[in-house]
Residue frames as qw, qx, qy, qz and C-alpha x, y, z in Angstrom:
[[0.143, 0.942, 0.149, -0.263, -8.92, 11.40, 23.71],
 [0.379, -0.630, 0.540, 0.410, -5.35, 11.50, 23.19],
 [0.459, -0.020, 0.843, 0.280, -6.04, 9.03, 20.19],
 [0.291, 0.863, 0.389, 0.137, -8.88, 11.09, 18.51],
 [0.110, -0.863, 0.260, 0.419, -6.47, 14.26, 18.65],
 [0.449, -0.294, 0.747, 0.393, -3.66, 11.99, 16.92],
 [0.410, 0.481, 0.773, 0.046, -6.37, 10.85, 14.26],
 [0.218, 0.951, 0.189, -0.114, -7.81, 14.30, 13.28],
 [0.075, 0.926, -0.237, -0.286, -4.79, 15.83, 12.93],
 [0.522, -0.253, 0.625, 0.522, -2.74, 13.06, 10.77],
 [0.356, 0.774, -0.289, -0.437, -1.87, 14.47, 6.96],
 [0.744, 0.086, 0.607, 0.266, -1.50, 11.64, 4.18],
 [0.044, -0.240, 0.588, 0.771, 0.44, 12.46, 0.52],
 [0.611, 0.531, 0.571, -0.134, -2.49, 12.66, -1.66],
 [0.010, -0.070, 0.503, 0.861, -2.73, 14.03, -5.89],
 [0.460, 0.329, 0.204, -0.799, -5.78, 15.53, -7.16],
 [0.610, 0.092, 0.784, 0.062, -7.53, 12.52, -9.10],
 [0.403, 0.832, -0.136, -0.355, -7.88, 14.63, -12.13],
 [0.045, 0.752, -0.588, -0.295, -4.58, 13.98, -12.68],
 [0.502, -0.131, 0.843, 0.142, -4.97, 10.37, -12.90],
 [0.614, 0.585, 0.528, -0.039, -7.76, 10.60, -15.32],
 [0.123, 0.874, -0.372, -0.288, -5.63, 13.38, -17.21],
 [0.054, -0.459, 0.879, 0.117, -2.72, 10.35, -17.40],
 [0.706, 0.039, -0.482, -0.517, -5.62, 7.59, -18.17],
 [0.654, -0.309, 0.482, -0.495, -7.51, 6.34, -15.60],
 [0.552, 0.187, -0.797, -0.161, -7.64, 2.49, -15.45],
 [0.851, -0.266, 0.142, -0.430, -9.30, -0.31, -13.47],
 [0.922, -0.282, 0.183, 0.192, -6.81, -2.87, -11.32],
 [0.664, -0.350, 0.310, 0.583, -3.03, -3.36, -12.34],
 [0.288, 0.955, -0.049, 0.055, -1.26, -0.76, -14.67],
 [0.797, -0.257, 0.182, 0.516, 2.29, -1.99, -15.59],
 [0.449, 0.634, 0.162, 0.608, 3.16, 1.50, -17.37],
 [0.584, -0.507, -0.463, 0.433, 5.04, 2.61, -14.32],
 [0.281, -0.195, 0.053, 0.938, 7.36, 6.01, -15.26],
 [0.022, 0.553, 0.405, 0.728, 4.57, 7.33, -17.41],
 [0.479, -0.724, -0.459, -0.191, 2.13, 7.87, -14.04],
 [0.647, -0.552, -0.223, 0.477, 5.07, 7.97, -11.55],
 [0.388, 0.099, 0.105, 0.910, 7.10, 11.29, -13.14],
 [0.177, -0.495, -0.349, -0.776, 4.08, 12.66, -12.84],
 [0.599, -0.764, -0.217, -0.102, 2.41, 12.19, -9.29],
 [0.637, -0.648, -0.205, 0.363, 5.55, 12.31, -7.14],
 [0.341, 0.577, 0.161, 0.724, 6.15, 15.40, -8.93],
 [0.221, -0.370, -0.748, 0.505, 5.97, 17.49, -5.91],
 [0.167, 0.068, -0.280, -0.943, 4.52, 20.18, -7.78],
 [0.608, -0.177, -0.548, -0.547, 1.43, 17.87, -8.69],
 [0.661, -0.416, -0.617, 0.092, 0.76, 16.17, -4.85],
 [0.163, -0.572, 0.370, -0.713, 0.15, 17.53, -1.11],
 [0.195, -0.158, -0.893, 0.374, -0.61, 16.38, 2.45],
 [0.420, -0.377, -0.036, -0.825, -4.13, 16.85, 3.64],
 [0.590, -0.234, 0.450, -0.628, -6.47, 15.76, 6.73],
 [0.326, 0.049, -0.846, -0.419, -6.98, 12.07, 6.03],
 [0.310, 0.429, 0.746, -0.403, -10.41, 12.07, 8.08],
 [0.332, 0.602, -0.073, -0.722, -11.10, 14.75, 5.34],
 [0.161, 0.405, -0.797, -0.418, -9.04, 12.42, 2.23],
 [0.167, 0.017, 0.983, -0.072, -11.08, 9.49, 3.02],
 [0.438, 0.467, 0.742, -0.200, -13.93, 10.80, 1.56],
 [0.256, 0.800, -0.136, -0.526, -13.34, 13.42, -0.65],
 [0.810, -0.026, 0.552, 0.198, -13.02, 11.81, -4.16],
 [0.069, 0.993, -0.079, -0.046, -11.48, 14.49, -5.35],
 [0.064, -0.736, 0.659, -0.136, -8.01, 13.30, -4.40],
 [0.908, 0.072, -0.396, 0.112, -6.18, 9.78, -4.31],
 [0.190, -0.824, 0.519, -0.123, -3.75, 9.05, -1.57],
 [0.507, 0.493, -0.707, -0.024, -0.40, 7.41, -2.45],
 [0.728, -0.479, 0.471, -0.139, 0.12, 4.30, -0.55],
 [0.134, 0.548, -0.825, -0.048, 3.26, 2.37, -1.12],
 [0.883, -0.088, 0.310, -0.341, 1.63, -1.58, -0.85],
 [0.013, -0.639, 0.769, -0.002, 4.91, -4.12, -0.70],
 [0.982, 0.024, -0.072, -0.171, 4.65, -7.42, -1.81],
 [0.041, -0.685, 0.726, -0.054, 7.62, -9.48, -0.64],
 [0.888, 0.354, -0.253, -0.148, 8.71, -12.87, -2.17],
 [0.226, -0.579, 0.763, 0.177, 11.26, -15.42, -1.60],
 [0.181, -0.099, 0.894, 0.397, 11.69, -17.58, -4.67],
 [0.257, -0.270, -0.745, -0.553, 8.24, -18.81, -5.58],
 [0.201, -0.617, -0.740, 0.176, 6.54, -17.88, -1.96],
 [0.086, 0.431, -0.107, 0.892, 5.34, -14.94, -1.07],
 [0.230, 0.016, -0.567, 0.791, 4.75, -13.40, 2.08],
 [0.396, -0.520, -0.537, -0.534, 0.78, -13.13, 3.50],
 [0.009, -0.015, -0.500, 0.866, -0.59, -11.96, 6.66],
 [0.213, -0.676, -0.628, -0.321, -4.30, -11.51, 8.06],
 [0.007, 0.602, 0.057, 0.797, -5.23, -8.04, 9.40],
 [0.361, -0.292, -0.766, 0.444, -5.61, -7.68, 13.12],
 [0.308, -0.810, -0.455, 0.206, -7.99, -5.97, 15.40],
 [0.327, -0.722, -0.099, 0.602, -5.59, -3.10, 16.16],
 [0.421, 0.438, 0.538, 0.584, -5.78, -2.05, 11.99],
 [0.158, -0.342, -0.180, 0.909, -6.34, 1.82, 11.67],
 [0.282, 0.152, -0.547, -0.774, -8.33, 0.92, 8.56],
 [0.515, 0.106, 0.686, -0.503, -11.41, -0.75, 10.16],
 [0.780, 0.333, 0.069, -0.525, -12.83, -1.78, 6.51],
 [0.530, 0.505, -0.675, -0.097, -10.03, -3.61, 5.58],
 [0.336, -0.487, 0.701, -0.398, -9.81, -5.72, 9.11],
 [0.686, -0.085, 0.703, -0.167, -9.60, -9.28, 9.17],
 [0.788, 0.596, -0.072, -0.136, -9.13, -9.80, 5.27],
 [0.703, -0.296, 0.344, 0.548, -5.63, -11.56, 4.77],
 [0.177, 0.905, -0.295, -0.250, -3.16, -9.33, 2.71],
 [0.890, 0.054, 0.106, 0.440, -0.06, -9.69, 0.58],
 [0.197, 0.793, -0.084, 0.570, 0.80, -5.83, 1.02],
 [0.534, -0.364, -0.176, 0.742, 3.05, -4.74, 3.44],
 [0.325, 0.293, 0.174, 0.882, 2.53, -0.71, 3.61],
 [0.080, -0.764, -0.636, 0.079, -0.13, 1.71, 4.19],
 [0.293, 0.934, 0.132, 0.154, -0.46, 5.81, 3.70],
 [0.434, 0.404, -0.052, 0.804, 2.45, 8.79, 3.49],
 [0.526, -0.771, -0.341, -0.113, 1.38, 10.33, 7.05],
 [0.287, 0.165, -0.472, 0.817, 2.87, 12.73, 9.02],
 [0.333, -0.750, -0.555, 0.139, 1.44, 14.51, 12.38],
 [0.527, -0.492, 0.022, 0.692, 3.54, 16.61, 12.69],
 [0.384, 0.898, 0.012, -0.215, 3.07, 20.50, 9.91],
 [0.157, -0.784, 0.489, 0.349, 7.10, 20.64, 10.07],
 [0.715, 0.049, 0.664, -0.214, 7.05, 17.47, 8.24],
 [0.618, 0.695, 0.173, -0.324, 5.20, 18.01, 5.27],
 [0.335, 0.669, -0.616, -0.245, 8.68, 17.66, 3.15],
 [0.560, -0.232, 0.795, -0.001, 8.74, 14.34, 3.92],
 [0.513, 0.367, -0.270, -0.727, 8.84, 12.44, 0.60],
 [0.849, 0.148, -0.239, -0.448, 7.55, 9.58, -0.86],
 [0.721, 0.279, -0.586, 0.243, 10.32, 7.62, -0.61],
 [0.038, 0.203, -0.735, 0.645, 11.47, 8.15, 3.09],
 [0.793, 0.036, 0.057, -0.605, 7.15, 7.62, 3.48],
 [0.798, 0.312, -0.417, -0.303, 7.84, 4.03, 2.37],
 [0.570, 0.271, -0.718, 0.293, 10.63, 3.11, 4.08],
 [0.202, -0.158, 0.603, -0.755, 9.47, 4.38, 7.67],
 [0.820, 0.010, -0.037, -0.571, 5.84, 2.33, 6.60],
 [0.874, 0.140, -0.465, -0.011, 7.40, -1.32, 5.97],
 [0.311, 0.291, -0.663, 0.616, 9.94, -0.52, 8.96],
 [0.584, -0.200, 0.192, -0.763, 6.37, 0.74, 11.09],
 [0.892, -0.057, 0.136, -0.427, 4.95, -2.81, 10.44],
 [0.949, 0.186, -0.226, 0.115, 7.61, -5.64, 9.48],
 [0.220, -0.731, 0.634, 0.125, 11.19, -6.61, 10.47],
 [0.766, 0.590, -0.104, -0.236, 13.37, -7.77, 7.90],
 [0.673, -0.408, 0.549, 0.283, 16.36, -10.41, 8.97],
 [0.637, 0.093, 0.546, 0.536, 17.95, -10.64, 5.10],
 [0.017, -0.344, 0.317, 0.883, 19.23, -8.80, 2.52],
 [0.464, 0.590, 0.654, 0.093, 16.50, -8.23, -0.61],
 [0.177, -0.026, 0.283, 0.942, 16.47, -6.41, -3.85],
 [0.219, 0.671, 0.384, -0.595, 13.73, -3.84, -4.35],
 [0.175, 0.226, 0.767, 0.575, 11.57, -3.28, -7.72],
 [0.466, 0.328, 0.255, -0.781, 8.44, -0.81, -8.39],
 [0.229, 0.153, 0.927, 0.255, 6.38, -4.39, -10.13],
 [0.066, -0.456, -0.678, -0.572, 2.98, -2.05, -11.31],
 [0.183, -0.109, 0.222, -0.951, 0.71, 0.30, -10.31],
 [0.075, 0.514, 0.805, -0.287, -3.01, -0.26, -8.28],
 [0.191, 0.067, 0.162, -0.966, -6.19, 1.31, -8.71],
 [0.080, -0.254, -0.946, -0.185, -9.27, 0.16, -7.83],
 [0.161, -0.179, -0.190, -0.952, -12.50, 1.93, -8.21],
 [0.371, -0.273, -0.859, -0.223, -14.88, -0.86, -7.25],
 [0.512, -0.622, -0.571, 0.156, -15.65, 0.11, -3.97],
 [0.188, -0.970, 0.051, -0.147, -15.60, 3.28, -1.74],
 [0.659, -0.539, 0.339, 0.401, -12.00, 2.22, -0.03],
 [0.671, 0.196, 0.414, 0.583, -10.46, 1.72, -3.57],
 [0.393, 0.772, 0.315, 0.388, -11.69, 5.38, -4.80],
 [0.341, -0.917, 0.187, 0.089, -9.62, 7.34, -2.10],
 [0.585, -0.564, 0.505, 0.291, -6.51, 5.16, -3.09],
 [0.575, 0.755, -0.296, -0.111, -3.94, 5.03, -5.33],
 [0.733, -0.502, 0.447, 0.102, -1.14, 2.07, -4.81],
 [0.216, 0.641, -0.736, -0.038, 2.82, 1.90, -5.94],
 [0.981, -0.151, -0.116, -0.027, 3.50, -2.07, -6.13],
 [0.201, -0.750, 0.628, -0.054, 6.84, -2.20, -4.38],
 [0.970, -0.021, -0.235, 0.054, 8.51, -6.25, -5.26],
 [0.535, -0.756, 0.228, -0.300, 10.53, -7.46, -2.68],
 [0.751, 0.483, -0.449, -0.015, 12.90, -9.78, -3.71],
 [0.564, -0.727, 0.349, -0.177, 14.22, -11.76, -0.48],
 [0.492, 0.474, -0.693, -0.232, 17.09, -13.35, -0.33],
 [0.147, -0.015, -0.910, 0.388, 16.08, -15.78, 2.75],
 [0.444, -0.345, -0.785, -0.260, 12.56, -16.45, 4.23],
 [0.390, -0.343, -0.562, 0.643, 12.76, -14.14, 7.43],
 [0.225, -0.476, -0.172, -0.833, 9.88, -11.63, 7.94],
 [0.251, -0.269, -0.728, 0.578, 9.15, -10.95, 11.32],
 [0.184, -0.818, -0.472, -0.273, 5.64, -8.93, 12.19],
 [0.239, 0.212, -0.286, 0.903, 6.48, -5.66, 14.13],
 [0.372, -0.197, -0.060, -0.905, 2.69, -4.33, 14.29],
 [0.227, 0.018, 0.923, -0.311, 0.41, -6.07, 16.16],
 [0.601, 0.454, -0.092, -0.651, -2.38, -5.77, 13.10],
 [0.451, 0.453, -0.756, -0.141, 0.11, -8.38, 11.44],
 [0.663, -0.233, 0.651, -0.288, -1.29, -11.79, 12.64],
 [0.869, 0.180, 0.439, -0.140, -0.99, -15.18, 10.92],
 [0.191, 0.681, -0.585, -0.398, 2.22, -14.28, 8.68],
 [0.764, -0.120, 0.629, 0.078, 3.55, -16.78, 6.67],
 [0.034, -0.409, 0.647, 0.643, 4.62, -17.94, 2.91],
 [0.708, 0.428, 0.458, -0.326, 2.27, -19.03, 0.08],
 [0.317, 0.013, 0.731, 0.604, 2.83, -20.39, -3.20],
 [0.267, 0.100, -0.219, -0.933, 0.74, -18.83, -5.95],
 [0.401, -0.197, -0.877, -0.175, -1.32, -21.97, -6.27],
 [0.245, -0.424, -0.771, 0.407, -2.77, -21.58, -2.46],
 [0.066, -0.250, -0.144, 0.955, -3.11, -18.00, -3.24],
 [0.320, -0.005, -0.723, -0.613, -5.34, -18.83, -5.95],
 [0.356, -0.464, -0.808, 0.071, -7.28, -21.72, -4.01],
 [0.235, -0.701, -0.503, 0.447, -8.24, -18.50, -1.09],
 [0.319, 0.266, 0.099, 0.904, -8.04, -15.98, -2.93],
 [0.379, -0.663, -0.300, -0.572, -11.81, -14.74, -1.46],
 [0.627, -0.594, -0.329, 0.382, -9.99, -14.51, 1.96],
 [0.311, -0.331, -0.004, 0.891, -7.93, -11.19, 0.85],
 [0.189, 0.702, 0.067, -0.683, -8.66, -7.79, 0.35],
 [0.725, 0.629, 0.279, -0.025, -9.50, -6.44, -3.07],
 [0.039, -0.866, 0.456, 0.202, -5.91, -4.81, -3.39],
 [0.270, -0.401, 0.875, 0.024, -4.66, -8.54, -3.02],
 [0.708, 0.342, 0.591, -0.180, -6.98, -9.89, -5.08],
 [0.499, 0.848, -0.108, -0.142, -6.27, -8.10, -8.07],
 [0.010, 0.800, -0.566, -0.198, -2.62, -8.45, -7.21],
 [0.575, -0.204, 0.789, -0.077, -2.74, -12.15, -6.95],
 [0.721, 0.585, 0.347, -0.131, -4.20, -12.54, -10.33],
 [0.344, 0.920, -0.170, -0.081, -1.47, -10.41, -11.70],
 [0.576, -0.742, 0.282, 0.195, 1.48, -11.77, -9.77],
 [0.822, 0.018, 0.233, 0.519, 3.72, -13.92, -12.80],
 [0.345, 0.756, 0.001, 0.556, 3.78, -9.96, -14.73],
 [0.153, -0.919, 0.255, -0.259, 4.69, -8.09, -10.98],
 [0.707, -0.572, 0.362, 0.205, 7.64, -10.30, -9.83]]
Protein backbone atom coordinates (compact mmCIF):
# COMPACT_ATOMS: atom_id res chain seq x y z
CA UNK A 1 0.00 0.00 0.00
CA UNK A 2 2.72 2.03 1.22
CA UNK A 3 4.21 1.67 -2.41
CA UNK A 4 1.00 2.67 -4.36
CA UNK A 5 0.78 5.92 -2.05
CA UNK A 6 4.61 6.63 -2.99
CA UNK A 7 3.68 6.04 -6.79
CA UNK A 8 0.53 8.27 -7.05
CA UNK A 9 1.90 10.94 -5.44
CA UNK A 10 5.53 11.19 -7.24
CA UNK A 11 5.86 14.66 -9.49
CA UNK A 12 8.36 14.43 -12.59
CA UNK A 13 9.84 17.92 -14.43
CA UNK A 14 7.82 17.89 -17.48
CA UNK A 15 7.39 21.05 -20.59
CA UNK A 16 4.31 21.35 -22.49
CA UNK A 17 5.20 19.52 -25.92
CA UNK A 18 4.03 22.48 -27.83
CA UNK A 19 7.02 23.89 -27.02
CA UNK A 20 9.06 21.34 -28.63
CA UNK A 21 7.16 21.52 -31.79
CA UNK A 22 7.28 25.47 -31.42
CA UNK A 23 11.44 24.87 -31.31
CA UNK A 24 11.12 22.03 -34.21
CA UNK A 25 10.10 18.86 -33.40
CA UNK A 26 12.43 16.06 -34.66
CA UNK A 27 12.66 12.26 -34.77
CA UNK A 28 15.86 10.49 -32.77
CA UNK A 29 19.19 12.49 -32.06
CA UNK A 30 19.21 16.40 -32.27
CA UNK A 31 22.82 17.73 -31.85
CA UNK A 32 21.52 21.52 -31.70
CA UNK A 33 21.79 21.50 -27.95
CA UNK A 34 21.52 25.45 -26.50
CA UNK A 35 18.88 26.22 -29.06
CA UNK A 36 16.19 23.59 -27.21
CA UNK A 37 17.99 23.67 -23.81
CA UNK A 38 17.65 27.79 -23.04
CA UNK A 39 14.45 27.15 -23.68
CA UNK A 40 12.95 24.08 -21.69
CA UNK A 41 14.94 24.46 -18.46
CA UNK A 42 13.69 27.84 -18.58
CA UNK A 43 11.78 27.54 -15.45
CA UNK A 44 9.24 29.74 -16.71
CA UNK A 45 8.52 27.20 -19.66
CA UNK A 46 8.52 23.59 -17.41
CA UNK A 47 6.64 22.18 -14.14
CA UNK A 48 6.27 19.06 -11.96
CA UNK A 49 3.12 17.08 -12.41
CA UNK A 50 1.59 13.51 -11.31
CA UNK A 51 3.66 11.12 -13.40
CA UNK A 52 0.76 8.38 -13.28
CA UNK A 53 -1.06 11.41 -14.90
CA UNK A 54 2.43 12.49 -17.34
CA UNK A 55 2.64 9.07 -18.63
CA UNK A 56 -0.14 9.44 -20.66
CA UNK A 57 -1.03 12.75 -21.29
CA UNK A 58 0.76 13.72 -24.60
CA UNK A 59 0.39 16.95 -23.94
CA UNK A 60 3.64 17.23 -22.01
CA UNK A 61 7.25 15.63 -22.32
CA UNK A 62 9.15 14.76 -19.23
CA UNK A 63 12.86 15.69 -19.00
CA UNK A 64 14.95 12.75 -18.30
CA UNK A 65 18.64 13.21 -18.01
CA UNK A 66 19.88 9.57 -19.90
CA UNK A 67 23.96 9.28 -19.18
CA UNK A 68 26.03 7.51 -21.35
CA UNK A 69 29.41 6.84 -19.76
CA UNK A 70 32.63 5.86 -21.70
CA UNK A 71 36.09 4.99 -20.97
CA UNK A 72 38.24 5.40 -24.05
CA UNK A 73 36.55 3.44 -26.79
CA UNK A 74 34.13 1.28 -24.26
CA UNK A 75 31.23 2.25 -23.05
CA UNK A 76 29.33 1.29 -20.20
CA UNK A 77 25.94 -1.18 -20.73
CA UNK A 78 23.69 -2.76 -18.36
CA UNK A 79 20.39 -4.97 -18.73
CA UNK A 80 17.28 -3.75 -16.84
CA UNK A 81 16.21 -5.74 -13.84
CA UNK A 82 12.99 -6.94 -12.44
CA UNK A 83 12.87 -4.25 -9.74
CA UNK A 84 12.67 -1.32 -12.87
CA UNK A 85 9.83 1.26 -12.05
CA UNK A 86 9.36 1.42 -15.82
CA UNK A 87 7.85 -2.07 -16.48
CA UNK A 88 7.97 -1.43 -20.47
CA UNK A 89 11.39 -0.86 -20.61
CA UNK A 90 12.38 -4.15 -18.35
CA UNK A 91 14.80 -6.53 -19.44
CA UNK A 92 16.06 -4.53 -22.61
CA UNK A 93 19.90 -3.82 -22.05
CA UNK A 94 20.66 0.02 -21.84
CA UNK A 95 23.55 2.41 -22.31
CA UNK A 96 21.68 5.22 -20.22
CA UNK A 97 22.33 5.70 -16.83
CA UNK A 98 19.35 8.14 -15.53
CA UNK A 99 15.71 8.23 -15.41
CA UNK A 100 12.93 11.17 -14.54
CA UNK A 101 13.26 14.71 -12.36
CA UNK A 102 10.94 13.30 -9.39
CA UNK A 103 10.25 14.57 -6.26
CA UNK A 104 7.54 13.27 -3.52
CA UNK A 105 7.74 15.53 -1.59
CA UNK A 106 5.33 19.53 -2.73
CA UNK A 107 8.26 21.42 -0.73
CA UNK A 108 10.52 20.23 -3.36
CA UNK A 109 9.21 21.37 -6.44
CA UNK A 110 12.38 23.94 -6.74
CA UNK A 111 14.43 21.26 -7.23
CA UNK A 112 16.20 21.82 -10.57
CA UNK A 113 17.26 20.05 -13.35
CA UNK A 114 20.57 19.87 -12.57
CA UNK A 115 20.55 18.73 -8.82
CA UNK A 116 17.57 16.12 -10.64
CA UNK A 117 20.53 14.59 -12.49
CA UNK A 118 22.98 14.33 -10.14
CA UNK A 119 20.76 12.68 -7.29
CA UNK A 120 19.47 10.14 -10.52
CA UNK A 121 23.07 8.71 -11.60
CA UNK A 122 24.04 8.81 -7.71
CA UNK A 123 20.22 6.82 -7.14
CA UNK A 124 21.50 4.06 -9.56
CA UNK A 125 25.46 3.90 -10.12
CA UNK A 126 28.64 4.37 -8.03
CA UNK A 127 31.41 6.02 -9.55
CA UNK A 128 35.20 5.02 -8.24
CA UNK A 129 37.12 7.74 -10.78
CA UNK A 130 37.30 11.03 -11.68
CA UNK A 131 35.33 11.87 -15.28
CA UNK A 132 34.63 14.90 -17.32
CA UNK A 133 31.00 15.65 -18.09
CA UNK A 134 29.50 16.87 -21.64
CA UNK A 135 25.66 17.47 -22.74
CA UNK A 136 26.63 14.99 -26.34
CA UNK A 137 22.74 15.66 -28.04
CA UNK A 138 19.39 15.65 -27.43
CA UNK A 139 16.63 12.40 -27.64
CA UNK A 140 13.28 12.22 -28.89
CA UNK A 141 11.56 9.49 -29.97
CA UNK A 142 8.04 9.39 -31.12
CA UNK A 143 7.87 5.82 -32.38
CA UNK A 144 6.19 4.32 -29.70
CA UNK A 145 3.87 5.30 -26.74
CA UNK A 146 7.02 5.32 -24.08
CA UNK A 147 9.03 7.65 -26.46
CA UNK A 148 5.95 10.27 -26.75
CA UNK A 149 5.87 11.11 -22.92
CA UNK A 150 9.76 11.62 -23.08
CA UNK A 151 12.12 13.97 -23.80
CA UNK A 152 16.05 12.97 -23.14
CA UNK A 153 19.31 15.34 -22.33
CA UNK A 154 22.38 13.03 -23.56
CA UNK A 155 24.74 13.55 -20.66
CA UNK A 156 28.71 12.03 -22.03
CA UNK A 157 30.63 10.73 -19.41
CA UNK A 158 34.05 10.81 -20.00
CA UNK A 159 35.84 8.29 -17.44
CA UNK A 160 39.00 8.47 -16.56
CA UNK A 161 39.32 4.62 -15.34
CA UNK A 162 36.87 1.68 -15.95
CA UNK A 163 35.08 1.60 -12.43
CA UNK A 164 31.22 1.69 -12.44
CA UNK A 165 29.74 -0.05 -9.77
CA UNK A 166 25.66 -0.79 -9.94
CA UNK A 167 23.93 0.80 -6.83
CA UNK A 168 20.19 -0.16 -7.95
CA UNK A 169 19.30 -3.47 -8.05
CA UNK A 170 17.44 -2.89 -11.72
CA UNK A 171 21.24 -2.60 -12.86
CA UNK A 172 22.17 -6.27 -13.70
CA UNK A 173 24.81 -7.52 -16.15
CA UNK A 174 27.00 -4.15 -16.23
CA UNK A 175 29.89 -4.13 -18.15
CA UNK A 176 32.00 -2.36 -21.15
CA UNK A 177 31.33 -2.65 -24.92
CA UNK A 178 33.11 -1.52 -27.83
CA UNK A 179 30.94 0.09 -30.49
CA UNK A 180 31.43 -2.87 -32.78
CA UNK A 181 29.52 -5.38 -30.17
CA UNK A 182 27.09 -2.65 -29.72
CA UNK A 183 26.34 -2.77 -33.24
CA UNK A 184 26.41 -6.75 -33.54
CA UNK A 185 23.21 -6.59 -30.45
CA UNK A 186 22.03 -3.74 -31.00
CA UNK A 187 18.17 -5.48 -31.07
CA UNK A 188 18.90 -6.35 -27.36
CA UNK A 189 18.50 -2.48 -26.18
CA UNK A 190 15.86 -0.21 -25.74
CA UNK A 191 14.87 2.21 -28.46
CA UNK A 192 16.60 5.21 -26.52
CA UNK A 193 19.87 3.02 -26.95
CA UNK A 194 19.28 2.13 -30.17
CA UNK A 195 19.11 5.35 -31.67
CA UNK A 196 21.97 6.35 -29.44
CA UNK A 197 24.20 3.60 -30.57
CA UNK A 198 23.84 4.51 -34.14
CA UNK A 199 24.76 8.01 -33.28
CA UNK A 200 27.57 7.41 -30.83
CA UNK A 201 31.08 8.65 -33.06
CA UNK A 202 28.90 12.47 -33.24
CA UNK A 203 27.83 12.12 -29.10
CA UNK A 204 31.31 11.36 -27.59
Amino acid sequence: MAKDIKEMEEHVLVFPTDLLNRLGDFQGLSFDVQKYLDVILDPKNHKYMKRKEAETDFRYKQLIPYVILHHEDKIFTYRRGKLLAEKRLMGNCSIGIGGHISVNDPTLFGTTYKEGLQREVNEEIIIETTYKEKVGGLINDNSNEVGRVHFGIIHVFSLEKPLIKPREKSINETGFSSKEDLKKNIDEYENWSKICIEGLDRLL
